[in-house]
ROTILUM-387368 format. One line per 8 residues: their letters; for each residue x, y, z of C-alpha. Coordinates in nm, 4 decimals, decimal comma. Layout:
A> X:Y:Z  ...
END
This chain:
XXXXXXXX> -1,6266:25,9302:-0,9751  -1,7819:26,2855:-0,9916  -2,0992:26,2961:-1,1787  -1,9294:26,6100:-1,4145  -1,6783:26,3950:-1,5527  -1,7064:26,3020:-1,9241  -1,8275:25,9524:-2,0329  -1,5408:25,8580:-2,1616
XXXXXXXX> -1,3674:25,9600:-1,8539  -1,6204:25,7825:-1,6545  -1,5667:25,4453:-1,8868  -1,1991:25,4877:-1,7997  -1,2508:25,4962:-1,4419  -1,5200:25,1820:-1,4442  -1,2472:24,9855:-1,5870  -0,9578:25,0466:-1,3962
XXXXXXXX> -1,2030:24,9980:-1,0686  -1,2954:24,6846:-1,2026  -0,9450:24,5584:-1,2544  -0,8632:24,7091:-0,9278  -1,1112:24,5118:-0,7728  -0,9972:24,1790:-0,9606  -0,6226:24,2343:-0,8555  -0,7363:24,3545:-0,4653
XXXXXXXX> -0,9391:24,0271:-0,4000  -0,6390:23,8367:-0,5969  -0,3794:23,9646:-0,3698  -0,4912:24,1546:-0,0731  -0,4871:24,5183:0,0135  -0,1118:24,5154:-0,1544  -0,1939:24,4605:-0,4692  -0,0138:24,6544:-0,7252
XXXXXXXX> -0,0754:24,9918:-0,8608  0,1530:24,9393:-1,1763  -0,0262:24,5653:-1,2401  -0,3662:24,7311:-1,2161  -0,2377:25,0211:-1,4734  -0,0802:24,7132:-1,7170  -0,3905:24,5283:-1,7236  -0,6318:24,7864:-1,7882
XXXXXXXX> -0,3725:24,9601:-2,0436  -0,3030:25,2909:-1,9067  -0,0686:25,4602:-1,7453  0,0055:25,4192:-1,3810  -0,0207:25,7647:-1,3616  -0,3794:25,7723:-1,4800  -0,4711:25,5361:-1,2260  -0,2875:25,7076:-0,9930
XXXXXXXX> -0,4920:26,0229:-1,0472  -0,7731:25,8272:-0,9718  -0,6144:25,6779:-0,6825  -0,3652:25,8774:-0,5557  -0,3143:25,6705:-0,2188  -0,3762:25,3158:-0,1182  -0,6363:25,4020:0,1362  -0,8624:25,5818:-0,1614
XXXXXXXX> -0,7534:25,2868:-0,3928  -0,9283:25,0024:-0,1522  -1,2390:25,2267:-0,0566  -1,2962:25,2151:-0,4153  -1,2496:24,9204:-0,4161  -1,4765:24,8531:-0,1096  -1,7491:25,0790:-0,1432  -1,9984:24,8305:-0,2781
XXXXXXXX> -1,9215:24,6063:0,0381  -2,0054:24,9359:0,2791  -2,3454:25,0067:0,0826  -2,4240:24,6607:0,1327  -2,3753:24,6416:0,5539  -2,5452:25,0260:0,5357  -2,7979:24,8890:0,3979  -2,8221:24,5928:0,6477
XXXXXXXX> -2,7641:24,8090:0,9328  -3,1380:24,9818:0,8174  -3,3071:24,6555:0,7686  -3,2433:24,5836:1,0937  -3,2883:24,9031:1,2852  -3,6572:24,8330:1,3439  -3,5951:24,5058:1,5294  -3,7770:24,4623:1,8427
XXXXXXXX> -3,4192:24,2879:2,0163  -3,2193:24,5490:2,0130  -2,8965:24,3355:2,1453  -2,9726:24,1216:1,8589  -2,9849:24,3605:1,6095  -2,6859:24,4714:1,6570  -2,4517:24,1252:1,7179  -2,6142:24,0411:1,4008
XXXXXXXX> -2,4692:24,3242:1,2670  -2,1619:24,3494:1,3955  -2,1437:23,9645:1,2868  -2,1523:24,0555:0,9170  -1,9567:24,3406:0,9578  -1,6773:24,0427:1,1150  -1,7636:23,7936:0,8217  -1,7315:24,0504:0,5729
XXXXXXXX> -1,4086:24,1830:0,6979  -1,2510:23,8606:0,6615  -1,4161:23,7442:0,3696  -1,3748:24,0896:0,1454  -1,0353:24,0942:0,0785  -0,8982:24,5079:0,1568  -1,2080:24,5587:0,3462  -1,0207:24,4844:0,6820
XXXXXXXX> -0,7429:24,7541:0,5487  -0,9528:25,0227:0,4473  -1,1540:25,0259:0,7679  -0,8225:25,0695:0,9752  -0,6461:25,3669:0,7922  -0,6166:25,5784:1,0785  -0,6942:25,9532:0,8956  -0,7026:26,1336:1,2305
XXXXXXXX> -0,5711:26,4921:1,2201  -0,5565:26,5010:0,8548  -0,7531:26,7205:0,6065  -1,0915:26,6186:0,6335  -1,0957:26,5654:0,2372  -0,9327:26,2925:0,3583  -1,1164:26,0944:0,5919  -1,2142:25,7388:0,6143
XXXXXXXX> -1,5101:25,7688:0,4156  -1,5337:25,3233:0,4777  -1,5404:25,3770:0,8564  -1,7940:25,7205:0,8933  -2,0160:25,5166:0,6685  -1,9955:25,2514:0,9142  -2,0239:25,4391:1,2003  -2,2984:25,6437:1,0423
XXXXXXXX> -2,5291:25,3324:0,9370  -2,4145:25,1728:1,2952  -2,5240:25,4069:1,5010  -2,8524:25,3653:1,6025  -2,8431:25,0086:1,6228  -2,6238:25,0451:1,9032  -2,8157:25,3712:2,0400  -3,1287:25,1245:2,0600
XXXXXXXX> -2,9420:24,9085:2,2612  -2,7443:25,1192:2,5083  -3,1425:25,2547:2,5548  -3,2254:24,9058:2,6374  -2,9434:24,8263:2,8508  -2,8262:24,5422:2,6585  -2,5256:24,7380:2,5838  -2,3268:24,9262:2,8161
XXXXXXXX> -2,3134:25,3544:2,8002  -1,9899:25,4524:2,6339  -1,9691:25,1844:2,3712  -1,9199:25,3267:2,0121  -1,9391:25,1986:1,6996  -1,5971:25,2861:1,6576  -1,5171:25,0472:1,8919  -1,7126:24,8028:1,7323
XXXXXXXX> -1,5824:24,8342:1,3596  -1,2043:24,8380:1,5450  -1,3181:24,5118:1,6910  -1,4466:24,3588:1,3674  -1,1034:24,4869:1,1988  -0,8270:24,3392:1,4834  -1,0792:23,9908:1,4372  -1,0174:23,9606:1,0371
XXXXXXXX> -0,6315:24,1047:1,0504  -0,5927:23,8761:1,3635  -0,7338:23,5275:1,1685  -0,6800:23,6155:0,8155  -0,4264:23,3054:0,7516  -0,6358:23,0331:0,9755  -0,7502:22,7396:0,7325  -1,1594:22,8562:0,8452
XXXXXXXX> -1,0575:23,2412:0,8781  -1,4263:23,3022:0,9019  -1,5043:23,1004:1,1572  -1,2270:23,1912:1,3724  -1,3068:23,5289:1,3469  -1,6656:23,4337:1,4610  -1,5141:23,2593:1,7276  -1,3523:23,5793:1,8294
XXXXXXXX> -1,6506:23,7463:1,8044  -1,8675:23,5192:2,0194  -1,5737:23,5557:2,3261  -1,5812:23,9047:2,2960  -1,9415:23,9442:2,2833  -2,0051:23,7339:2,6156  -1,7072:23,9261:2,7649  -1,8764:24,2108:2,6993
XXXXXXXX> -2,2362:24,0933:2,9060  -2,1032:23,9375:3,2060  -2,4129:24,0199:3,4007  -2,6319:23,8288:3,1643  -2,3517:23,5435:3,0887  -2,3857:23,5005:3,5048  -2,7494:23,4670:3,5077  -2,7370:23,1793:3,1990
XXXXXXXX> -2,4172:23,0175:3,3762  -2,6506:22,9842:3,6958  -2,9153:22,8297:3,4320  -2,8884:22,4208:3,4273  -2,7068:22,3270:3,1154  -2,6439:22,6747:2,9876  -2,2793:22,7690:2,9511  -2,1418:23,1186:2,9960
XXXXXX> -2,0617:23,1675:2,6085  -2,3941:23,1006:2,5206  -2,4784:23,4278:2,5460  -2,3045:23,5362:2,2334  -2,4765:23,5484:1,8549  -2,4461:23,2693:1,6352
END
């Protein structure tokens, strides 16, 4: 909401985001437009001027989520294990994917080629706060060179879309996670395999 709106406008628009946030983790990245306007008691056109698409409707709607693995993604920048540090991220970015109902969505709108007023403000926030977690490790060589955190995030998304209707969606998006991640190290899964008792998908986090 910009900061030169009036308060009243600025009340309007907390309460429609708050009912928008009520009827996206009710019903998914479809939720309705038209229900959201009926419950807060305006006109879907007001909340459409707020919202004009979907995509701007569930970062909204996500934001708080984003701030929250930002945030993360600094706490853990300073950690000596780089490879850690980052599968720990990249595990919360999975677990809240799955768990954040629209989250999954708004990280996959694909804005390329558009009018950069438009971009996927979710995902360069992402990529952004991601960043040198995985620059720490590609340093270290605990992640190979031409990994991005695009990648990553697209991982994280295709998990949660993939095992959103599982009974434990959660943990078979972790699942997912862990196979990809010791996929992704086969030079270090060899050396634990060779390891008495160690199996190769030990290496992954979790």
């Amino acid at each position: 909401m910009p900061e030169g709106q009036r308060a009243d406008a600025r009340r309007n628009y907390a309460r429609i985001l708050a009912v928008a946030e009520a009827e996206v983790a009710a019903h998914g990245p479809d939720a309705s437009l038209e229900q959201i306007a009926r419950r807060t008691g305006v006109g879907s056109a007001t909340v459409r001027r707020h919202f004009p698409t979907r995509q701007a409707l569930l970062e909204a709607v996500s934001h708080k989520r984003i701030d929250d693995l930002r945030i993360r993604a600094q706490q853990l920048t300073d950690t000596t294990d780089s490879r850690k540090a980052l599968l720990d991220w990249l595990s919360e970015v999975v677990t809240y994917c799955v768990s954040a109902r629209g989250l999954a969505v708004a990280l996959a709108y694909d804005t390329a080629g558009v009018d950069p007023t438009h971009d996927n403000a979710c995902a360069a926030t992402l990529e952004l706060a991601g960043a040198p977690l995985l620059d720490h490790a590609v340093r270290d060589g605990a992640v190979p060179p031409g990994v991005t955190v695009a990648d990553l995030i697209t991982l994280a998304v295709g998990m949660a879309l993939a095992t959103e209707h599982r009974a434990d969606p959660v943990a078979a998006a972790q699942r997912l996670l862990r196979l990809t991640v010791a996929g992704l190290s086969p030079q270090d899964r060899a050396r634990r395999a060779d390891r008495p008792g160690m199996r190769a998908t030990d290496t992954a986090p979790g």
